[in-house]
C-alpha positions as CSV (number, residue, x, y, z in Angstrom):
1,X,9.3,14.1,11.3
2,X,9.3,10.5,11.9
3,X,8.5,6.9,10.0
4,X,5.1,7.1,12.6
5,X,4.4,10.6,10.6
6,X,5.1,9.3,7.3
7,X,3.0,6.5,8.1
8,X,-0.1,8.5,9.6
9,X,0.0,10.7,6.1
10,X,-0.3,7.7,4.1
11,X,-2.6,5.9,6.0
12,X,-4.7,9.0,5.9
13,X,-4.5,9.8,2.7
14,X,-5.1,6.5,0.9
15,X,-8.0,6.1,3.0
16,X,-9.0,9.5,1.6
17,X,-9.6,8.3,-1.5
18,X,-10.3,4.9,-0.5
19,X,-13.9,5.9,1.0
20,X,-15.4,7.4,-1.8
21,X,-14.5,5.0,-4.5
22,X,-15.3,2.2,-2.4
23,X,-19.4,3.4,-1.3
24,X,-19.2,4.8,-4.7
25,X,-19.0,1.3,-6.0
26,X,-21.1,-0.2,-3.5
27,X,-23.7,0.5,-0.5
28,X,-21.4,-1.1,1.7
29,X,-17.3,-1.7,2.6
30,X,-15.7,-2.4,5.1
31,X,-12.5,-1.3,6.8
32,X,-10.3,-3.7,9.1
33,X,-7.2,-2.2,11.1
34,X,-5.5,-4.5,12.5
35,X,-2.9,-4.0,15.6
36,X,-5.0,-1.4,16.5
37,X,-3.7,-0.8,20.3
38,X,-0.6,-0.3,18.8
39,X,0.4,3.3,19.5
40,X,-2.6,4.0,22.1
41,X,-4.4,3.8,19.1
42,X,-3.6,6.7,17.6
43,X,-3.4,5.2,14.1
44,X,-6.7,3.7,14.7
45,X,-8.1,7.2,15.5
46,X,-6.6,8.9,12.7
47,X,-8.1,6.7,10.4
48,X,-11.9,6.9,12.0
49,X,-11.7,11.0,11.7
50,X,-11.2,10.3,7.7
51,X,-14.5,8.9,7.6
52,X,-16.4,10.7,10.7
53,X,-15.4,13.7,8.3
54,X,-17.2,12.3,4.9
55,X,-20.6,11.9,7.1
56,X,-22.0,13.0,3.9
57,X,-20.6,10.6,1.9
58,X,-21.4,7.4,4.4
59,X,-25.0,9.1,4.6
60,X,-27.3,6.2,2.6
61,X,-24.5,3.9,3.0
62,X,-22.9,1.7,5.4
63,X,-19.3,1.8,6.0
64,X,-18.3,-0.6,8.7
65,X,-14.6,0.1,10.5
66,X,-13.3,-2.7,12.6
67,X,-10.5,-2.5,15.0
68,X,-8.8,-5.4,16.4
69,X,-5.8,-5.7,18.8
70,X,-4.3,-7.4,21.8
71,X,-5.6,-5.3,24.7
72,X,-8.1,-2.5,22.9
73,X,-10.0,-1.1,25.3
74,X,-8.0,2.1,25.9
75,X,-8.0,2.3,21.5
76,X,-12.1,1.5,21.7
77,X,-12.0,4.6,24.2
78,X,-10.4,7.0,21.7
79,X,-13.0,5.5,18.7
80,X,-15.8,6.1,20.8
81,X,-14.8,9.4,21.6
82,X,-14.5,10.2,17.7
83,X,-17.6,8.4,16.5
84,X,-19.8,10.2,19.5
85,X,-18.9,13.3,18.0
86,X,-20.0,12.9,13.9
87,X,-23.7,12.3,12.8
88,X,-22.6,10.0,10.3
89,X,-25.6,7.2,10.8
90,X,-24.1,4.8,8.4
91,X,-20.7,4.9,10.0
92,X,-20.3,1.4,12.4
93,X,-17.3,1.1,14.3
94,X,-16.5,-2.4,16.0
95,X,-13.5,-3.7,18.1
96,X,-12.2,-7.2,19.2
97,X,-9.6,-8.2,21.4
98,X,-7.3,-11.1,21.5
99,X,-4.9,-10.3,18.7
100,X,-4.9,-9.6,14.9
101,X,-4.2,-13.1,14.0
102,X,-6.8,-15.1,16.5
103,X,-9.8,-12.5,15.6
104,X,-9.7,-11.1,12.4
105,X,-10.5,-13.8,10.0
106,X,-13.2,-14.8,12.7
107,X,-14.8,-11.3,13.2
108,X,-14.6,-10.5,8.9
109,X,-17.3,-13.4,8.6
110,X,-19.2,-12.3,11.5
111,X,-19.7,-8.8,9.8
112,X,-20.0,-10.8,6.6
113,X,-17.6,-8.6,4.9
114,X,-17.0,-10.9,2.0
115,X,-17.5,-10.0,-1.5
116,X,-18.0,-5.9,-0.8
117,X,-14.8,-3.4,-0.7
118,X,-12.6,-4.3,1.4
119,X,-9.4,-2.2,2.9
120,X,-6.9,-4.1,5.7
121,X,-4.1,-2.1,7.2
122,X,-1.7,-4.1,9.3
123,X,0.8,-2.1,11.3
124,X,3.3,-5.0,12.0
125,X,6.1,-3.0,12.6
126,X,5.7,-3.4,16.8
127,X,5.5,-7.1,16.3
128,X,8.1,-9.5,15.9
129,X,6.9,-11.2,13.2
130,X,4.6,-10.8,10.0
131,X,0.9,-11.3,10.2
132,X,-0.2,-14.6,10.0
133,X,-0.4,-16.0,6.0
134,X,-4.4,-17.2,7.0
135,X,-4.7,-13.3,8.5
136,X,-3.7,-12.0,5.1
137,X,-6.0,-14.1,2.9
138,X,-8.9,-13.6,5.4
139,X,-8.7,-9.8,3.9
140,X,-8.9,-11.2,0.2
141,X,-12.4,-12.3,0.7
142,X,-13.4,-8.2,-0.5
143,X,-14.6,-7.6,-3.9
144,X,-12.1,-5.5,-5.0
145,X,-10.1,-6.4,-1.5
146,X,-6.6,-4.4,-0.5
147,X,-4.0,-4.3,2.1
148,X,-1.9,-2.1,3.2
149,X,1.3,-4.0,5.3
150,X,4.0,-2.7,7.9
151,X,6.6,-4.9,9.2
152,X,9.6,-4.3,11.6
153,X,13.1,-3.6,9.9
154,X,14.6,-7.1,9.0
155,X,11.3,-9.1,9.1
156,X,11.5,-10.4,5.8
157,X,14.7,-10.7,4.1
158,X,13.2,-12.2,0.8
159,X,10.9,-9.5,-0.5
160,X,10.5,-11.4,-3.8
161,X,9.2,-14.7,-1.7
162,X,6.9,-12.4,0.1
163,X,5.5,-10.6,-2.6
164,X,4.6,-14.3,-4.0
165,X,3.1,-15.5,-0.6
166,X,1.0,-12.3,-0.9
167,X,-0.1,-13.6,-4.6
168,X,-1.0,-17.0,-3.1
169,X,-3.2,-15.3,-0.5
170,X,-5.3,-13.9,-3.2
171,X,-3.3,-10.6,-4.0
172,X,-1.8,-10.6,-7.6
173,X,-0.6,-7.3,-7.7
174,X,2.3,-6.3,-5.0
175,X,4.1,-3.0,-4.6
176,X,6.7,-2.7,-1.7
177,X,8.9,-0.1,-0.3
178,X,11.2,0.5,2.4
179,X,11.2,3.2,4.8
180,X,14.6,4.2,5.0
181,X,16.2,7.0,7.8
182,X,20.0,5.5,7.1
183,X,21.9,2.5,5.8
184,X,20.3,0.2,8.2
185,X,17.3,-1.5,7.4
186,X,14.4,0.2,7.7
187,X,10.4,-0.8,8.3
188,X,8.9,-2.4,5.4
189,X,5.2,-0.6,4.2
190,X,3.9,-3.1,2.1
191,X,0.4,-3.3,-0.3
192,X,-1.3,-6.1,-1.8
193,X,-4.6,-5.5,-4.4
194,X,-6.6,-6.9,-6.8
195,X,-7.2,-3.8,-8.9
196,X,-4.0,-2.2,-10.6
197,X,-6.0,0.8,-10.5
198,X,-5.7,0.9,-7.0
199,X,-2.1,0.0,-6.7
200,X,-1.9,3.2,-9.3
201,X,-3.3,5.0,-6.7
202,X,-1.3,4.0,-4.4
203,X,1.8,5.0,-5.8
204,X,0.6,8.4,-6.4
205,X,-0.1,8.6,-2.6
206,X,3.5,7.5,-2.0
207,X,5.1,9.9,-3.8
208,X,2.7,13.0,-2.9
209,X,3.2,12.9,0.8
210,X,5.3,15.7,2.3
211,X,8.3,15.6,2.4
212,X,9.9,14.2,5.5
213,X,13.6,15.6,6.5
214,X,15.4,12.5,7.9
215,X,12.8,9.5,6.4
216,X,13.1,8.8,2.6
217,X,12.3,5.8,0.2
218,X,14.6,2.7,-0.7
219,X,13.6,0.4,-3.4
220,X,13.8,-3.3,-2.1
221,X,14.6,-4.5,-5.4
222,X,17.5,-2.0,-5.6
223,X,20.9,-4.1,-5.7
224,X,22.8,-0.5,-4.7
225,X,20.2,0.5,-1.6
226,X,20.0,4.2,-2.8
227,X,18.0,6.6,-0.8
228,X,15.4,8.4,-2.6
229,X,14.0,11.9,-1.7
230,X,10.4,12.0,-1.2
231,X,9.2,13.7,-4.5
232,X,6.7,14.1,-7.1
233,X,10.0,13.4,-9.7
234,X,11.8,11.1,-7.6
235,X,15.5,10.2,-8.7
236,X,15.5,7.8,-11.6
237,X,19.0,6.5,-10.9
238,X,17.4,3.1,-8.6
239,X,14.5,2.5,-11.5
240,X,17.4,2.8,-14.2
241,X,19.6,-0.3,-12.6
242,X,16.3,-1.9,-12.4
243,X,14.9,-1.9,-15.8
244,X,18.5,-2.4,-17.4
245,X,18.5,-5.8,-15.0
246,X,15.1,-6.7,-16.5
247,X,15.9,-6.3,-20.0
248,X,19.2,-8.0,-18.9
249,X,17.1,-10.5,-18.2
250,X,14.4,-10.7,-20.9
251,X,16.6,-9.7,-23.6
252,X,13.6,-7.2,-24.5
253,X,10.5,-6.2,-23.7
254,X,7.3,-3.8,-25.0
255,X,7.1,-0.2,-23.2
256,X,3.9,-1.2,-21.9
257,X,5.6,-4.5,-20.3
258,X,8.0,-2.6,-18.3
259,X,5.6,-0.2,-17.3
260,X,3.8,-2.6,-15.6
261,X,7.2,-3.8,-14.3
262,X,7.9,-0.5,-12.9
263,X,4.4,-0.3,-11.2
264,X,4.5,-3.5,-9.6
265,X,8.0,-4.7,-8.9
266,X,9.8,-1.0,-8.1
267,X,8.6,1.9,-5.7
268,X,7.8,3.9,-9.0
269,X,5.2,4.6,-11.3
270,X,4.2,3.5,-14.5
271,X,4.8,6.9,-16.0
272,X,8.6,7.1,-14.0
273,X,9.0,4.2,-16.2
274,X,8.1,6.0,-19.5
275,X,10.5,9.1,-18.5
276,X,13.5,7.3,-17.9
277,X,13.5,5.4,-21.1
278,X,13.3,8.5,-23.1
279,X,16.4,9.4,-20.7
280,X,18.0,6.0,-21.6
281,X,17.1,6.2,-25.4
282,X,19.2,9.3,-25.8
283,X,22.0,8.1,-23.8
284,X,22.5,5.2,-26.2
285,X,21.8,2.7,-23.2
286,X,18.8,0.6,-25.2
287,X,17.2,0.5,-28.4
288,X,13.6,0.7,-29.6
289,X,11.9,-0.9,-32.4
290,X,11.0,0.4,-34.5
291,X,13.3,3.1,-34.6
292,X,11.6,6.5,-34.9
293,X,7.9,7.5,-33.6
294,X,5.9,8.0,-30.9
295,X,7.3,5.8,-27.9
296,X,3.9,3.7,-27.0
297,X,3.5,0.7,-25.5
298,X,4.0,-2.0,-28.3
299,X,7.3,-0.4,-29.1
300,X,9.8,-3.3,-28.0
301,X,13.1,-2.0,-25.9
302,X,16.1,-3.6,-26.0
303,X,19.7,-3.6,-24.8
């Protein structure tokens, strides 16, 4: 299997659940996937058959999917294809070329997408460079609004920096990870939300993917670069460096603090968090306050 599978499943899934909770919270939302020619398309199509198959659930609603590339005619081909063949009447599917950056903010407030649900995925990873920061923010204009980012290997260096440029674009919650098939550097997936129920979510997605022989997970913020098997319990070795660095850092911090670091700073979840302190508390490695009872979240940990 390849990074282009891994990608698919994720796409595919997130969207899976994305649908429902988004029509469920409103009578209309809108999907934007950018770089859509990229591939023939075939991302593009993958992601109109998730909703062509919840005709049901689009039925009474109105779920808008817009596609927007350099060249996309051959891509609007495919779509057409797909939509021609569901009965899903709420289901619109628009395209637009020019490229991502020239279009999308432009064609969002043409479909007046602003202040409904609102999902951006941003496959990057052909282009030489990130999407535009006024591309980016365009997507922020959803009520709740997400993205999901790929960029090539070595695009950004500074993850940190661009996890804060994503906060200034209207994203405070940030979760990155990279997409790792050897030492080198590997392609970047990326998401951006203003729920951290979603970003929960997300992370369950990450981790419940199939496992793919030659592609696994690095934690940007790892200083070691370990490789992580794609599991349900992945290796706690990269979020052990990490929280120790925190506290290193901090000096201490609550259990429910460094969950949330855990959730938004590291590949892992906020429950990955909870497991390997347990792990650390009986190794010696920090200390809790107060000293015995249930480990919850005001308990403060501390080197």
């Amino acid at each position: 299997m390849t990074v282009a599978d891994l990608k698919r499943e994720v796409l595919v899934r997130h969207l899976e659940a994305w649908a429902p909770a988004a029509l469920h919270r409103a009578r209309r939302a809108t999907y934007v996937h950018g770089y859509a020619d990229a591939g023939d398309g075939a991302l593009a199509e993958a992601a109109l058959r998730v909703f062509a198959e919840q005709s049901d659930l689009v039925r009474g609603r109105e779920l808008t999917m817009l596609a927007i590339g350099d060249e996309i005619a051959a891509t609007a081909k495919r779509l057409d294809a797909v939509q021609a063949g569901t009965d899903a009447a709420g289901l619109a599917v628009h395209t637009a070329g020019g490229g991502t950056d020239a279009r999308l903010g432009i064609a969002l407030r043409a479909l007046g997408a602003a202040r409904v649900p609102l999902l951006g995925f941003l496959d990057a990873s052909a282009a030489t460079g990130s999407p535009a920061p006024a591309t980016v923010a365009a997507l922020s204009a959803g009520k709740p609004a997400e993205v999901l980012l790929v960029l090539a290997p070595g695009v950004v260096t500074d993850v940190e920096g661009y996890r804060d440029e994503l906060r200034t674009a209207g994203f405070p919650l940030v979760a990155a990870v990279e997409l790792a098939t050897g030492d080198a550097p590997g392609e970047l997936l990326i998401f951006a939300t203003t729920q951290g129920k979603s970003l929960e979510g997300f992370k369950d997605t990450l981790w419940a993917v199939d496992e793919y022989a030659g592609v696994r997970y690095r934690d940007p913020g790892d200083p070691e670069r370990h490789l992580i098997d794609i599991t349900l319990t992945p290796h706690p070795g990269p979020l052990k460096r990490e929280l120790l660095g925190h506290l290193a850092s901090k000096g201490e911090a609550t259990v429910t603090e460094l969950r949330t670091f855990a959730l938004t700073e590291t590949v892992y979840r906020a429950a990955d968090a909870t497991r390997v302190l347990h792990t650390l508390l009986s190794a010696g490695s920090v200390t809790r306050r107060p000293e015995q009872g249930r480990l919850g979240g005001d308990v403060v940990i501390g080197l």
